[in-house]
C-alpha positions as CSV (number, residue, x, y, z in Angstrom):
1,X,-6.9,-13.3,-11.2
2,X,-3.6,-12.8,-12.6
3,X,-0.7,-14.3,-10.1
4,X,1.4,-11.1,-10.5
5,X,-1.2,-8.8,-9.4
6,X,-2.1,-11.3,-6.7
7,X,2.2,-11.0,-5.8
8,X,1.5,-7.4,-6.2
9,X,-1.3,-7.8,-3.3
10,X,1.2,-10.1,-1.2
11,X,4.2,-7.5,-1.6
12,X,2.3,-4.1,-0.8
13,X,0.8,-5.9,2.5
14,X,4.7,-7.5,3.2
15,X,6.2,-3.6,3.0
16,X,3.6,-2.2,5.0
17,X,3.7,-4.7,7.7
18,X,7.3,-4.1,7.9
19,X,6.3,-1.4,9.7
20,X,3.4,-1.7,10.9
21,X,1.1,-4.6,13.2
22,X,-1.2,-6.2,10.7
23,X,-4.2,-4.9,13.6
24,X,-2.8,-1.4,12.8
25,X,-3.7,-1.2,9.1
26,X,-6.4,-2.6,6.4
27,X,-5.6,-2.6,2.9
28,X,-8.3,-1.8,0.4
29,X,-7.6,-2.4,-4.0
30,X,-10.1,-1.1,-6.8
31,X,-9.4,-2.4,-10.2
32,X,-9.9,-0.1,-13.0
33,X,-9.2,-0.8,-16.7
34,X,-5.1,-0.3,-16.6
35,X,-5.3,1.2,-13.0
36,X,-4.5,-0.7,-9.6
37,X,-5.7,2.0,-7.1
38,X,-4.5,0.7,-3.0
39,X,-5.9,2.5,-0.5
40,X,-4.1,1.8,2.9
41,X,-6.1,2.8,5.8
42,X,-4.3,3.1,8.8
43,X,-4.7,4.0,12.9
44,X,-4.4,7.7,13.5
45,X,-1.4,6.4,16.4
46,X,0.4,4.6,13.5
47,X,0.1,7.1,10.4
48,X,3.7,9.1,11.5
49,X,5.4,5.8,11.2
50,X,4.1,4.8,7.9
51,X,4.1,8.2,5.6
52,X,8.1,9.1,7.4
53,X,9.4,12.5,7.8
54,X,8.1,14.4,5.0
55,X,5.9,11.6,3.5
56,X,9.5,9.7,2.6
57,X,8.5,6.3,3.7
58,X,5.1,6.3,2.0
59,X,6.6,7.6,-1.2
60,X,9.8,5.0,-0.8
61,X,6.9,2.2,-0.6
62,X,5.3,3.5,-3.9
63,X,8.5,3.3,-5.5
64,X,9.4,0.2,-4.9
65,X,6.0,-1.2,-5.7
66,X,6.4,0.9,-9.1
67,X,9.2,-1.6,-9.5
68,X,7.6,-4.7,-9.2
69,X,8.1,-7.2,-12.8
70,X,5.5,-8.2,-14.8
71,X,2.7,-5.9,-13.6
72,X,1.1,-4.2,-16.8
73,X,-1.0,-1.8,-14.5
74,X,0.0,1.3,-13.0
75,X,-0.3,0.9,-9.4
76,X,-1.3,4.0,-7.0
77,X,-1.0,3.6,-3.4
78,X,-3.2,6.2,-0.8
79,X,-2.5,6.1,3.0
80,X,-5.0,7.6,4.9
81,X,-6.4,7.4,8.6
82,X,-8.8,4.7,9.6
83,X,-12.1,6.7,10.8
84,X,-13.4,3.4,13.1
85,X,-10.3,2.5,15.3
């Protein structure tokens, strides 16, 4: 795999756990021809904290990852609950 889309794994998981236990979210990636599509499944308790008043946080996360060097593929990132918690 390429090492910037691995840095791309490692940065996503870094911003999320910034706010966020790592026992409070899972992070899911599906590969698909120029697409990198991150679901981020987190605890119903936890959501609030990482979407932000008015979904600024989540979409503050997204941008910054949109900023990331050297990744060719458009990244999408999803947060939804985690249906087994």
């Amino acid at each position: 795999m390429n090492d910037n889309l691995e840095n791309a794994d490692d940065f996503i998981n870094f911003l999320i756990k910034t706010y966020l236990p790592k026992e409070e979210f899972k992070i899911e990636k599906e590969e698909e021809n120029k697409n990198l599509k991150y679901t981020v499944y987190v605890k119903k308790r936890s959501l609030g904290k990482i979407v932000g008043k008015g979904g600024k946080v989540a979409e503050a996360i997204r941008e910054i990852v949109k900023s990331l060097p050297n990744v060719k593929k458009r990244i999408y990132i999803k947060f939804e609950e985690m249906k087994d918690e």
